[in-house]
One Martini backbone bead per residue (centre of mass of N, CA, C, O) as a GRO file, in nm:
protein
   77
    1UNK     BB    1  -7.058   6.070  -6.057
    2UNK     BB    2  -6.866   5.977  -5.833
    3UNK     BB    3  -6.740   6.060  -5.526
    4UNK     BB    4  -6.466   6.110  -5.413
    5UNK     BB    5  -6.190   6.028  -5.227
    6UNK     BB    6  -5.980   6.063  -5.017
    7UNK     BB    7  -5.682   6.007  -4.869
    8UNK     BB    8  -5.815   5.854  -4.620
    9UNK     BB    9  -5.950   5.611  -4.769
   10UNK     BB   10  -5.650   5.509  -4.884
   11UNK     BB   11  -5.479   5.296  -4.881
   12UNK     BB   12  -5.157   5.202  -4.809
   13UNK     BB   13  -4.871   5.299  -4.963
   14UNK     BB   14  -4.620   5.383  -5.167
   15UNK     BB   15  -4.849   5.488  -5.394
   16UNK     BB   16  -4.958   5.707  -5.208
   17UNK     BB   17  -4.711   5.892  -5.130
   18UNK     BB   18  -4.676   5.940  -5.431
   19UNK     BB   19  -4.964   6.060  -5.468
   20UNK     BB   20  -4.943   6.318  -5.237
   21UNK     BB   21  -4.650   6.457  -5.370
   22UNK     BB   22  -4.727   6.434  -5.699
   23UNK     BB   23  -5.101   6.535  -5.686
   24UNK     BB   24  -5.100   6.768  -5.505
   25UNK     BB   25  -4.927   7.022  -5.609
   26UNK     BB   26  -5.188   7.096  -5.843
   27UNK     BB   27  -5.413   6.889  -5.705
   28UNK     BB   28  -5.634   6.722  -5.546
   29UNK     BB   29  -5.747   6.402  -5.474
   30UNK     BB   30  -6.034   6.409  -5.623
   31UNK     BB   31  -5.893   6.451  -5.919
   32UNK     BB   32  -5.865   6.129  -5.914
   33UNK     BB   33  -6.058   5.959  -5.764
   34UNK     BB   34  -6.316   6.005  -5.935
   35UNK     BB   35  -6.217   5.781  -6.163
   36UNK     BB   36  -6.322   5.530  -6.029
   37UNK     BB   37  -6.366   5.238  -6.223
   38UNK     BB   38  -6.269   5.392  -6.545
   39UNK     BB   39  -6.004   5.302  -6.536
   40UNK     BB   40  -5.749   5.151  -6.651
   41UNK     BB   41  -5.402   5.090  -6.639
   42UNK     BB   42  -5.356   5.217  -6.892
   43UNK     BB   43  -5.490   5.499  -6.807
   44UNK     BB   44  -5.324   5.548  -6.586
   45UNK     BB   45  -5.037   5.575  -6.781
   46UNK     BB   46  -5.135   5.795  -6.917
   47UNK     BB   47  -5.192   6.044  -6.716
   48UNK     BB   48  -4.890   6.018  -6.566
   49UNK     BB   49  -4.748   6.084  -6.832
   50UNK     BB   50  -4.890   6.334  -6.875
   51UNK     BB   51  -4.853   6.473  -6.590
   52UNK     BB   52  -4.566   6.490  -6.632
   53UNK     BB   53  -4.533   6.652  -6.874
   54UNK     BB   54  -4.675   6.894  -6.682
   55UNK     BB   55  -4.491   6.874  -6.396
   56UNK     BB   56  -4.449   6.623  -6.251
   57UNK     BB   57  -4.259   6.486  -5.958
   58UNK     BB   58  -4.198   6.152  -6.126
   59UNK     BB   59  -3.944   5.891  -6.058
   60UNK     BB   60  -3.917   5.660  -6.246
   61UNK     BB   61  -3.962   5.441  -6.022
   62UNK     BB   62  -4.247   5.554  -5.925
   63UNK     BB   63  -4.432   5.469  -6.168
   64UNK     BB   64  -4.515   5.189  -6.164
   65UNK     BB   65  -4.615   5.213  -5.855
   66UNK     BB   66  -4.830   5.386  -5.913
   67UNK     BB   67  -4.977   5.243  -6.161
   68UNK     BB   68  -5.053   5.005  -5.937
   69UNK     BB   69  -5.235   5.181  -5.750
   70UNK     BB   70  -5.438   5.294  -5.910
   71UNK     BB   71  -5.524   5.035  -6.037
   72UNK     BB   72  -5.613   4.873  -5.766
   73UNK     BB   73  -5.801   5.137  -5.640
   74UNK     BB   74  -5.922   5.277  -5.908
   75UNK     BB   75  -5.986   5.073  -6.115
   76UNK     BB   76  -6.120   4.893  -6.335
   77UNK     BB   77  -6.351   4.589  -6.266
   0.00000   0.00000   0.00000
């Protein structure tokens, strides 16, 4: 398994912040990245909806933003 990105490889956008703000409250952003290449946009709309309901903070309106930014930045190609 390829060793994940921190956040400072990661592109800047609006679902960066999103990425900061609550997936890090539990857990650093290694184990987001370390997925890159594997997921789908579909398989990281899974997570994301997973993570809310395990109590991550994120805001109705920034969930498309994120799985969007995961999808493009982290997804598989």
């Amino acid at each position: 398994m390829p060793v994940g990105q921190s956040g400072d490889d990661l592109p800047e956008g609006d679902g960066k912040k999103i990425l900061q703000a609550s997936c890090t409250a539990c857990h650093d952003l290694a184990e987001v990245t370390k997925f890159k290449g594997f997921y789908t946009r579909d398989d990281w709309r899974d997570v994301v909806k997973t993570m809310i309901e395990y109590g991550a903070k994120v805001k109705e309106s920034d969930v498309d933003v994120l799985i969007d930014y995961l999808a493009k930045n982290l997804g598989k190609k």
